[in-house]
Steps between C-alpha positions, in 0.01 A plus 500: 500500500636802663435537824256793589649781663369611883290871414564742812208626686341873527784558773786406271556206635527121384212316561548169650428146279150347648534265725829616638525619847632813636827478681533543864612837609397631134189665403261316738734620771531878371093477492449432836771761642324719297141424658692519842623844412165595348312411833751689713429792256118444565532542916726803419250671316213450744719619792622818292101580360316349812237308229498390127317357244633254254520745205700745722701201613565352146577845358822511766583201394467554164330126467187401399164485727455145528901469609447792784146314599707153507731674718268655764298180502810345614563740754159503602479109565839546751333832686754730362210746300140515562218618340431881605216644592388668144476207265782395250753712708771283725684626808786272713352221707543405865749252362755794465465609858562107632817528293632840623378425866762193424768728369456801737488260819866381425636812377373619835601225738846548271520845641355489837765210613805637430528684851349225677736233290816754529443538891452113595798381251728772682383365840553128468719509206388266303281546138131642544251391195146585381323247348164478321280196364554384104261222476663219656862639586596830711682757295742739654420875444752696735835363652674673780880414622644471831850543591525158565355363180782586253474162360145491506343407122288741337110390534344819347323395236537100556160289521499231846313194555277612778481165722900527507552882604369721787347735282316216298381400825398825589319528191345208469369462845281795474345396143126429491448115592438403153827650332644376749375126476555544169839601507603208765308245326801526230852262481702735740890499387770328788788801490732388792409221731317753741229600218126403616356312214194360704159721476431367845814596661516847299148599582554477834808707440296759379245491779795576719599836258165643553541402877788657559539776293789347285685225266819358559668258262830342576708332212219409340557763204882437487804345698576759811220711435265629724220759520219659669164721347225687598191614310407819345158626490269775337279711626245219513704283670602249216799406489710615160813400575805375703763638669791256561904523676740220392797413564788176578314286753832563714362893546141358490549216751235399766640752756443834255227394304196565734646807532475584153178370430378770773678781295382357162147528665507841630686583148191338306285718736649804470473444103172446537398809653706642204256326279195678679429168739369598882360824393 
């Protein structure tokens, strides 16, 4: 018998035999970059017309109702939109703000350290980073150069354990107990044979951070490095982020270092004020 031939769809297109599944990165894929695009479309249109209804917010889209109310229930569920006021109409939700208070807070730390990271890494020499909390690792977000660090890597952008650098420690020391817990209740990674792996050992570590003002970790990131951090609050007085110097433990040795960790402090403080802490 000959062998029926495959009819194409409304669109044009082939359809697929029954019982045969789509192929990865094919039209299952294209669907849901599509939705993603559609539902960044959706916020764009509430923040450009302030509140919408679905059949304003379909018509835009130029899809049908029940795909725009399958959207916004989606957004809804994450706090992205919100019901308005007048009923059927949809306005941005506080889930927005949570993500741009994210976003603006770097973008302003990003812009508030460079004087403060350009003055200390002229000082001592050595490289000056910023470094905020991603999950469970400390991300880099600025990166200063001394004159003495012309062989220093590049960290900007680079994600650290945070029991094996000074920033981690920094960061993690002034989490809420049960993050915290959390977070040290985990396998921690051996780097060098200097990294703390015990929870006992490292909280007490971190005890000492809020203590003193500071984190110092000695080879136990890498071989012959060494640095010290301070933290960085906001206004309230949480801390947001990290400001570290690092360098070759034979700059950062035992004679130099507490004398670094007291410019690293006032260099976290005066970054603070920056950020709208003390007034």
């Amino acid at each position: 018998m000959p062998r029926t031939q495959k009819q194409p769809d409304r669109g044009g297109r082939t359809a697929r035999e029954p019982g045969r599944p789509e192929r990865p990165g094919g039209r299952g894929a294209a669907g849901a970059v599509q939705s993603v695009d559609r539902a960044v479309s959706v916020l764009e249109i509430l923040a450009r017309h302030g509140e919408a209804g679905v059949t304003e917010i379909a018509a835009e889209l130029d899809v049908h109702k029940s795909t725009a109310f399958r959207l916004l229930g989606v957004l809804e569920n994450r706090g992205l939109v919100a019901q308005a006021m007048e009923r059927g109409k949809y306005c941005l939700g506080a889930g927005v703000l949570r993500l741009a208070g994210a976003a603006a807070v770097r973008l302003d730390i990003s812009q508030e350290a460079v004087p403060v990271c350009r003055e200390v890494a002229d000082e001592l020499g050595e490289t000056v980073n910023i470094a905020v909390l991603d999950d469970d690792a400390a991300v880099n977000i600025m990166q200063a150069r001394g004159t003495a660090a012309v062989t220093a890597q590049n960290w900007l952008g680079r994600r650290t354990p945070l029991h094996a650098t000074s920033s981690g420690k920094v960061l993690l020391a002034h989490l809420s107990p049960t993050l915290r817990e959390g977070l040290l209740a985990r396998p921690l990674t051996r780097f060098t044979d200097r990294t703390v792996t015990g929870a006992a050992m490292l909280r007490a570590e971190l005890e000492a951070v809020v203590r003193q003002g500071y984190g110092v970790t000695v080879e136990e990131l890498e071989p012959g490095l060494a640095a010290v951090a301070a933290p960085v609050r906001a206004h309230d007085g949480e801390v947001i982020a990290a400001i570290s110097v690092s360098g070759p433990v034979y700059r950062l040795d035992a004679d130099r270092l507490p004398k670094v960790a007291a410019r690293t402090a006032a260099a976290g403080a005066e970054l603070s004020r920056r950020m709208g802490y003390g007034f």
